[in-house]
C-alpha positions as CSV (number, residue, x, y, z in Angstrom):
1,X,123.8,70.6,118.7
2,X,123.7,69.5,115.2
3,X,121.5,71.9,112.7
4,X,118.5,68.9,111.7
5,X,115.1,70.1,112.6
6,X,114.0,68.1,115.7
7,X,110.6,66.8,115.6
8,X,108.6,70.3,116.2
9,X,110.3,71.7,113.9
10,X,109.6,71.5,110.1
11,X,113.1,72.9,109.1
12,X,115.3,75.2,111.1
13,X,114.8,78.2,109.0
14,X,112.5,79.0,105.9
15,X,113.4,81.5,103.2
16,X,110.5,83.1,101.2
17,X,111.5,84.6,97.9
18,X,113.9,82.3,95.4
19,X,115.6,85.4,94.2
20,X,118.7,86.3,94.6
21,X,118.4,87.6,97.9
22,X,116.9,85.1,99.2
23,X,119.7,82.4,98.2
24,X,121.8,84.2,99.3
25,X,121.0,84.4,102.9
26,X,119.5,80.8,102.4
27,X,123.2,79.3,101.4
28,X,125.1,81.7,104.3
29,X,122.3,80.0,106.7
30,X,123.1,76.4,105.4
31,X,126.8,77.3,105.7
32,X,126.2,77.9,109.4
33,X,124.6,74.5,109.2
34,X,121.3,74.8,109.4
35,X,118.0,73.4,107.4
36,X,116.9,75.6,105.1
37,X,113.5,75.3,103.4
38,X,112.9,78.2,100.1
39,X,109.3,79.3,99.0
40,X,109.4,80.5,95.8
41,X,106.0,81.5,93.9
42,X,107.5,81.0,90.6
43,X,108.3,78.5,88.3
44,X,112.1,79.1,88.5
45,X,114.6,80.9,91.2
46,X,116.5,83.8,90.4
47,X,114.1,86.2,90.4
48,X,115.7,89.1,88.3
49,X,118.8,87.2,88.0
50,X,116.9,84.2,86.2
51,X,117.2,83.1,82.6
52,X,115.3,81.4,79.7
53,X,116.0,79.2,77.0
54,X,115.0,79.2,73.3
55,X,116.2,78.0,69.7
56,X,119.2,77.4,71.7
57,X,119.6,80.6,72.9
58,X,120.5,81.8,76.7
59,X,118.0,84.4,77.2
60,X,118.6,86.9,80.7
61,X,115.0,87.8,82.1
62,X,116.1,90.9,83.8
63,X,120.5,91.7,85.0
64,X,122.7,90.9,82.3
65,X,125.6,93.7,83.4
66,X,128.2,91.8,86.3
67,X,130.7,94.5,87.1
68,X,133.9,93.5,88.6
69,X,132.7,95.9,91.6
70,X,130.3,93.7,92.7
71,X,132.6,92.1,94.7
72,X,130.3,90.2,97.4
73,X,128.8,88.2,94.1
74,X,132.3,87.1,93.2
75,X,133.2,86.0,97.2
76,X,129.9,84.3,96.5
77,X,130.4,82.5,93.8
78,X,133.7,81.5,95.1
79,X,132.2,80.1,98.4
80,X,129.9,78.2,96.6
81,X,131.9,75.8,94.9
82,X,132.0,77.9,91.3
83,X,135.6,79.0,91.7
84,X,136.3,81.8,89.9
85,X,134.6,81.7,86.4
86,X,134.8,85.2,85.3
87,X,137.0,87.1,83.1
88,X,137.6,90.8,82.4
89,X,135.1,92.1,79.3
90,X,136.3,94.5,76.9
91,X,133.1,96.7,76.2
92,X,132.5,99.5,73.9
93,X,130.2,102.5,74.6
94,X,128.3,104.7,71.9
95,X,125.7,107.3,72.5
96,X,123.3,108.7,69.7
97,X,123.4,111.8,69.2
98,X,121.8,114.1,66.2
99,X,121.1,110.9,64.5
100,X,124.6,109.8,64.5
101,X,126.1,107.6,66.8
102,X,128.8,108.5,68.9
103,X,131.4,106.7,70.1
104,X,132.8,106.9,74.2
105,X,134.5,104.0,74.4
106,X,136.3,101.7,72.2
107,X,139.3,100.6,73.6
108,X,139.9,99.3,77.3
109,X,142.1,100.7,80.1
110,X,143.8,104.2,79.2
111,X,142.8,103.8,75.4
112,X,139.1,104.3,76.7
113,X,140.1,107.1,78.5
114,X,141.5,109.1,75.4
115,X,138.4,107.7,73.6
116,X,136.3,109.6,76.4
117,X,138.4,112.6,75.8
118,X,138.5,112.5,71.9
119,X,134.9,112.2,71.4
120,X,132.7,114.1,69.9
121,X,129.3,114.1,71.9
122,X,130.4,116.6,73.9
123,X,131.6,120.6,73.2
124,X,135.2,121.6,74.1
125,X,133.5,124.1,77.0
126,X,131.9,120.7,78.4
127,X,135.1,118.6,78.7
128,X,137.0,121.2,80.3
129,X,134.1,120.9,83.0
130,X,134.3,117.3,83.5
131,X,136.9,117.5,86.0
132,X,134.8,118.8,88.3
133,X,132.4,116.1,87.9
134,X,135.1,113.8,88.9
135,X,136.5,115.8,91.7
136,X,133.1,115.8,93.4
137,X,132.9,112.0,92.5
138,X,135.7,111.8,95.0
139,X,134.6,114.3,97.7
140,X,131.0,112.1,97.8
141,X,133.0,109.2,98.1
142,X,134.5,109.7,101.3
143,X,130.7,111.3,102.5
144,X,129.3,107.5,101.9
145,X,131.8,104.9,102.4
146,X,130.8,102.3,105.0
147,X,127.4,104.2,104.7
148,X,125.5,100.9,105.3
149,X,122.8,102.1,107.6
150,X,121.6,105.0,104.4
151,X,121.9,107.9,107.3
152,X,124.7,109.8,105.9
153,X,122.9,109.3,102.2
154,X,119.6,110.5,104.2
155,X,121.6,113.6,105.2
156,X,122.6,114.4,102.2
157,X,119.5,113.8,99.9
158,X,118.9,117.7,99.6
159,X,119.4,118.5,95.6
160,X,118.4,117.0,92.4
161,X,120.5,115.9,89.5
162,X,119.6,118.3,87.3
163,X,119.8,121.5,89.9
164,X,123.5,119.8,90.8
165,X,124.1,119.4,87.2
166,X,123.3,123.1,86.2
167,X,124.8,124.4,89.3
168,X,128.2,122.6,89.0
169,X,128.5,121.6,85.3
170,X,126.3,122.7,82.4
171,X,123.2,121.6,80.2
172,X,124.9,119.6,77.9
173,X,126.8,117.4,80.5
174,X,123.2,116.9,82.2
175,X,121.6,115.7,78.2
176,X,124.2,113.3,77.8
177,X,126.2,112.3,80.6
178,X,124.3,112.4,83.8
179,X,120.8,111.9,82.3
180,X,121.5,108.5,80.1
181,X,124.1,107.2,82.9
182,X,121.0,107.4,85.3
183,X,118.7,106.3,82.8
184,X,120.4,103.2,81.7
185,X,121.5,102.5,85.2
186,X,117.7,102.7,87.1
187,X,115.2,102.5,84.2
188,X,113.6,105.6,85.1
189,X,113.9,109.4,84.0
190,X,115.9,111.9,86.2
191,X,113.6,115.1,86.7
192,X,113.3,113.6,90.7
193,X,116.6,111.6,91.0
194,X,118.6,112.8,94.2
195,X,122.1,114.2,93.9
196,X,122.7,111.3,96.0
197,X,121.7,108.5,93.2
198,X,124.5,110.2,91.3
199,X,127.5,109.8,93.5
200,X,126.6,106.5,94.8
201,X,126.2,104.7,91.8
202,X,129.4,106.6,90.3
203,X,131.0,106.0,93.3
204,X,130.6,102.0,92.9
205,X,131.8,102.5,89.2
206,X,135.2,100.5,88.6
207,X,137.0,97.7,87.3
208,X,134.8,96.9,84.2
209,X,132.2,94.2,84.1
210,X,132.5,90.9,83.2
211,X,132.3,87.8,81.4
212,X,130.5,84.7,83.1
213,X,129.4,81.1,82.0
214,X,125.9,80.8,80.1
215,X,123.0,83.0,81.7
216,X,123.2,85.3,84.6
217,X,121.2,82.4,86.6
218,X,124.8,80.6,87.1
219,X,124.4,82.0,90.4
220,X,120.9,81.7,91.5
221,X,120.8,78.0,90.0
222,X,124.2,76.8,91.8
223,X,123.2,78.2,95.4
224,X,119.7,76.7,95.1
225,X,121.4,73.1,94.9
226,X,122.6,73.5,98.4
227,X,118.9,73.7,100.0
228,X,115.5,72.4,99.8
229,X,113.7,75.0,97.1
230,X,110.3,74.6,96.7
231,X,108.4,76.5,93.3
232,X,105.0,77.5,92.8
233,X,104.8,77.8,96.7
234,X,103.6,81.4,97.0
235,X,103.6,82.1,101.3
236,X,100.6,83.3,102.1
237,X,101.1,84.3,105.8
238,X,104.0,84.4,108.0
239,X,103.5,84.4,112.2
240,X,105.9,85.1,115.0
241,X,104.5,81.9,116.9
242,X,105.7,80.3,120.6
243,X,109.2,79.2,119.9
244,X,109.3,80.5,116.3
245,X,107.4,81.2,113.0
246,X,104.8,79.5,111.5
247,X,104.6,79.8,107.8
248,X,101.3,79.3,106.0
249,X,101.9,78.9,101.8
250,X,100.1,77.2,98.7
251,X,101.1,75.5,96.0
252,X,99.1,73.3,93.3
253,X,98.0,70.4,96.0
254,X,96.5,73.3,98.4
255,X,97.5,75.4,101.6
256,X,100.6,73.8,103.5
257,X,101.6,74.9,107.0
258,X,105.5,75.2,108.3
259,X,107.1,75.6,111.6
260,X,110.3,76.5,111.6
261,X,113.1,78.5,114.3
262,X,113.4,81.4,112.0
263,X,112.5,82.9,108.9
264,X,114.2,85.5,106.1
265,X,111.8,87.4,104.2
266,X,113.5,88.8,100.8
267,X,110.1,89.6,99.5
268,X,109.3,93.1,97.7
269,X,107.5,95.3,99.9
270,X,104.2,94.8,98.0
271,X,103.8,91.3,98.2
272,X,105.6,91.4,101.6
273,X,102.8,93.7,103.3
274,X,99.7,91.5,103.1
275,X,102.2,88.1,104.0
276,X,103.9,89.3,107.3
277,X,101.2,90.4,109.7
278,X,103.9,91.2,112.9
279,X,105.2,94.5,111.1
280,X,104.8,97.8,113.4
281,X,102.4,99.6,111.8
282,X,105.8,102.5,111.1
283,X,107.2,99.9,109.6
284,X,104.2,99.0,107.4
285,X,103.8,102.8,106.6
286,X,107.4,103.3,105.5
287,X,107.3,100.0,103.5
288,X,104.5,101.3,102.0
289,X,105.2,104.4,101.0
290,X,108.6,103.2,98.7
291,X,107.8,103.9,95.1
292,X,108.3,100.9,92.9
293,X,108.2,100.8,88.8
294,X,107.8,98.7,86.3
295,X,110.6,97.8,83.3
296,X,109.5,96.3,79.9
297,X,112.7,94.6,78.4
298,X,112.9,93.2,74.8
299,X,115.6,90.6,73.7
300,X,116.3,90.5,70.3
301,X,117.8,87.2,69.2
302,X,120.1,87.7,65.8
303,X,121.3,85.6,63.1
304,X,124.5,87.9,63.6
305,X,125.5,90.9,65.1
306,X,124.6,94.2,63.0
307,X,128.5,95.7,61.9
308,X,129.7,98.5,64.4
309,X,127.1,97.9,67.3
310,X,128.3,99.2,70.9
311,X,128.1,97.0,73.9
312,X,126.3,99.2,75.6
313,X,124.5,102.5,74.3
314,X,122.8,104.8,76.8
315,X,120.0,106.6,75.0
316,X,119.4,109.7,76.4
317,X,116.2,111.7,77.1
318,X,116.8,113.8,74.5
319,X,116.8,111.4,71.6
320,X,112.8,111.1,72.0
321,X,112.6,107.5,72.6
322,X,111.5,105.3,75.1
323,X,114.2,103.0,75.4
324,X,116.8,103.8,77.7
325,X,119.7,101.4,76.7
326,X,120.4,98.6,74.8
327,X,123.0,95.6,75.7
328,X,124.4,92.9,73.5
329,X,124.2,90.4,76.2
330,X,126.0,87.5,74.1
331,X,129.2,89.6,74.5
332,X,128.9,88.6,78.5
333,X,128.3,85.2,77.8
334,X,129.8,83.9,74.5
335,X,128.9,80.7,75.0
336,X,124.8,81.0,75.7
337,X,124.0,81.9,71.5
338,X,124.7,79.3,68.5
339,X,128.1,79.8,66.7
340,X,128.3,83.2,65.1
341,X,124.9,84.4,66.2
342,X,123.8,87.1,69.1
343,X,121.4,88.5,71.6
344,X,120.5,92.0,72.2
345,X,118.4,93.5,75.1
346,X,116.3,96.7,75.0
347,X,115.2,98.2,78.4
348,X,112.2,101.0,78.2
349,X,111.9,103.6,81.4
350,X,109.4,103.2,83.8
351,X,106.9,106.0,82.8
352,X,107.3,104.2,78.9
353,X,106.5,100.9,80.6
354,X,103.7,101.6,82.8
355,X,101.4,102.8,79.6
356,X,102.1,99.0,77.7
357,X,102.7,96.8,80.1
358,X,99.4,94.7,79.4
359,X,99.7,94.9,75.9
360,X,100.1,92.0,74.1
361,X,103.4,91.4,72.7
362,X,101.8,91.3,68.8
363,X,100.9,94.8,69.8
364,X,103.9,95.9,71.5
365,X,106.6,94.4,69.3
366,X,106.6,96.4,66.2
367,X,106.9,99.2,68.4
368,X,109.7,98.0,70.2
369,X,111.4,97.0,67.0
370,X,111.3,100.5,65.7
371,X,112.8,102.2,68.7
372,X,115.6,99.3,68.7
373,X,116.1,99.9,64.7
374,X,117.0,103.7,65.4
375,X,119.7,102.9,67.6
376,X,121.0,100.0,65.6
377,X,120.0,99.7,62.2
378,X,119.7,96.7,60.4
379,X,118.6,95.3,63.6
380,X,115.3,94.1,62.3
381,X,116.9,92.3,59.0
382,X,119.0,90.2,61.4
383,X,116.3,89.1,63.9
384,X,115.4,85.5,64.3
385,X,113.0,86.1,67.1
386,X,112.4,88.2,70.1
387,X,111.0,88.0,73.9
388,X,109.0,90.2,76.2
389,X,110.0,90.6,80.0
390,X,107.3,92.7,81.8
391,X,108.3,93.1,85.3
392,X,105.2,94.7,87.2
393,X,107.2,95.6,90.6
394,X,111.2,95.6,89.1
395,X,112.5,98.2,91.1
396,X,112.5,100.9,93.5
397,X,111.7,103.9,92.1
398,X,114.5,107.3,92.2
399,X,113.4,109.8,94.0
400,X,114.0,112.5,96.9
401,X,113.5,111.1,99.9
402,X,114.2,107.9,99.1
403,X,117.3,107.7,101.3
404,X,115.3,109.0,104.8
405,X,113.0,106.2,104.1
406,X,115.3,103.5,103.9
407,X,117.6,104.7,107.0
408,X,114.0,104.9,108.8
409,X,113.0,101.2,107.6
410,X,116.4,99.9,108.9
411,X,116.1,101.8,111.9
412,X,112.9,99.7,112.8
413,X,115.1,96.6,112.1
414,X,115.8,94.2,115.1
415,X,118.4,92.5,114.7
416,X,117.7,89.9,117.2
417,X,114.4,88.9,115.8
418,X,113.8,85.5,114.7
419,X,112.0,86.6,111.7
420,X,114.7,88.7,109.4
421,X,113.9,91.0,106.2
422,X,116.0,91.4,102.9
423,X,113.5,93.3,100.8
424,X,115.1,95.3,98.0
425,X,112.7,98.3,100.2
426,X,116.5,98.3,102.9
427,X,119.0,99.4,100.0
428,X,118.7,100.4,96.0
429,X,117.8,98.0,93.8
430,X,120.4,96.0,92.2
431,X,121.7,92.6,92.2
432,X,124.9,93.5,94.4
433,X,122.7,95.1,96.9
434,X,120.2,92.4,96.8
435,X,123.0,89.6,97.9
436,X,124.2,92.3,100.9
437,X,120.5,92.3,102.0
438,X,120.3,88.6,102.4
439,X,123.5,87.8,103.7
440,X,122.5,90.7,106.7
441,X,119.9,88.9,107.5
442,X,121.2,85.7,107.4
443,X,124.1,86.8,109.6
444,X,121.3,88.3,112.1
445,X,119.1,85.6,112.1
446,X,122.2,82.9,112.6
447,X,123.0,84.9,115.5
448,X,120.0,85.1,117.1
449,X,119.0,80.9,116.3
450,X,123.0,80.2,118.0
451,X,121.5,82.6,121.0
452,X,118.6,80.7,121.6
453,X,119.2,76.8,120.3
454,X,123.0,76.9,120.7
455,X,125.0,76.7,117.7
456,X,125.4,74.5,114.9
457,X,128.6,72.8,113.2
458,X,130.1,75.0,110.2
459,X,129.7,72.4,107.0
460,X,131.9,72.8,104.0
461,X,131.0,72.9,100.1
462,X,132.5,71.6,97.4
């Protein structure tokens, strides 16, 4: 049969949430050939991969960072029609320290390696310790590859970073390596982070990010083009009903109803719970109880870059600030900032962000400035303007337990269920994890729809 909705149906398939996620499983499900209809309550798609516009600046609302790991976002890419438009980056890392900052990485390939060795940040009695940092790096590796179901990470969710760290390395190593890495990498401090937060995410390290065209929304923007995306339509109920889902949203003209074979859900569990009536009440409990946080991010547009600034600096706890890195984003994309000019990002912690996040940005910015200033100085006498991203519900939160909770959410998961979830509640938050989500679904829900209305012709992009 051919994939066009027949008259009972609205569109085969509806996708609620414009994020990445969601377009994701939306363009696998359109490559299977089937209708796809988006809901997404904003303005824009993209979600945390979205971007702005201003003076002529290319402004990235939330991910800026695209590391050549994140392979499935490259395959992506590819399938869609964008080639391959990325290059390696060459990045340089500093860390303040003492009021002085320090230098980890200013060359690439081995060079950054002797640059890790030669610096100063750490003692002599902490380097010789590294290595076992990187020997357990490898034993945790082989403990969580192919680990897609979160068991063997629920197993093993029994330690914090900082009793590992103190255990296995020293204070010092836990100040300022583990702590900022963590830091900069979830927004969040590390007095609760699992062992297992750790080794995944240094695990996944390799390769080096890279460079991309314009704002991070490339992505987003391109795989919206495939299907029918509709903004400022926030779903307000979703229904298994006979023969498939009904979908009840709103938009500006009032309430709409669709009927569709299947739905994707790549909601957040908050605004998922009151949506999706048919969860199991275990499921709504476990959704539930996943501890989200806020982010506050500044970006900092410049007439030109301040002399000697790191790509990226990871501020650790210990420096007594709020802000937990800073990012010259322009060094990603080049092309996104007027000729000679540049953007910088600040990202505050959670707990930071949680005490300002209704503050008005008069009252916030002056602040925010000040922190920046200490980590880059002449900031400030370079800015041309800055602009506030408060996400309420960014991310999951790290914790222990964490891990059990997702391997029991996936558990509940049917895979033959005509209405699929790809909530960032099923993996850690992140942009790579995100696109897994919603191509799982979409892979489960094409199944399932192929099952029950036979299966559609494959169509080709170009």
């Amino acid at each position: 049969m051919t994939p066009n909705a027949s008259a009972e149906y609205d569109s085969d398939v509806v996708v609620v949430g414009g994020g990445i996620a969601g377009l994701a499983a939306a363009f696998r499900l359109r490559q299977q050939g089937w209708s796809v209809i988006v809901l997404e309550a904003a303005q824009s798609v993209g979600g945390r991969m979205s971007s702005v516009e201003r003076d002529g600046f290319v402004l990235n609302r939330g991910a800026t960072i695209l590391p050549a790991s994140f392979t499935n976002i490259i395959q992506l890419s590819e399938d869609s029609g964008l080639g391959k438009p990325f290059k390696p980056l060459a990045v340089t890392v500093g860390m303040p320290r003492d009021g002085r900052m320090r230098p980890l990485v200013r060359r690439g390939g081995l060079g950054g390696v002797l640059d890790l060795l030669g610096t100063d940040l750490l003692s002599f009695r902490s380097k010789m310790l590294m290595p076992r940092l990187a020997v357990d790096v490898l034993r945790w590796r082989r403990r969580l590859e192919g680990d897609k179901s979160y068991q063997a990470a629920a197993r093993l969710d029994n330690e914090t970073v900082a009793s590992y760290a103190l255990r296995r390395l020293n204070q010092e190593i836990l100040d300022y390596v583990l702590d900022p890495f963590l830091r900069a990498l979830y927004l969040g401090e590390t007095a609760d982070m699992s062992v297992v937060d750790l080794f995944l995410s240094l695990s996944k390290l390799g390769g080096g990010p890279l460079r991309y065209p314009s704002g991070i929304d490339f992505l987003p923007k391109r795989l919206a083009s495939f299907v029918d995306v509709r903004t400022g339509a926030g779903a307000t109920e979703v229904r298994h009903v006979d023969g498939g889902v009904r979908t009840v949203w709103q938009d500006g003209e009032g309430e709409h109803t669709l009927t569709t074979r299947g739905a994707v859900l790549a909601m957040n569990g908050q605004d998922l719970l009151p949506v999706y009536r048919d969860l199991s009440d275990r499921q709504r409990e476990l959704i539930q109880s996943v501890r989200h946080k806020s982010v506050l991010k500044g970006i900092f547009a410049l007439r030109r870059l301040p002399a000697d600034v790191p790509t990226l600096i990871p501020v650790p706890r210990a420096a007594g600030l709020g802000l937990a890195i800073t990012v010259v984003d322009s060094h990603s994309m080049p092309d996104s900032v007027p000729p000679g000019k540049a953007v910088i990002s600040g990202h505050w912690v959670s707990e930071h962000s949680k005490e300002v996040l209704e503050r008005t940005d008069g009252d916030l910015l002056p602040e925010m400035i000040r922190e920046m200033e200490q980590v880059i100085p002449g900031l400030s006498a370079e800015l041309e303007f800055a602009h506030i991203v408060r996400w309420s519900f960014a991310t999951n939160s790290r914790y222990r337990g964490f891990y059990d909770t997702v391997a029991n959410i996936r558990r509940t998961l049917a895979s033959d269920d005509v209405i699929q979830l790809a909530g960032e509640y099923l993996a850690l938050s992140g942009t790579a994890n995100s696109v897994e989500n919603g191509e799982r679904a979409a892979a489960s829900l094409g199944e399932r729809l192929s099952a029950l209305h036979g299966s559609p012709a494959k169509r080709s992009y170009s």
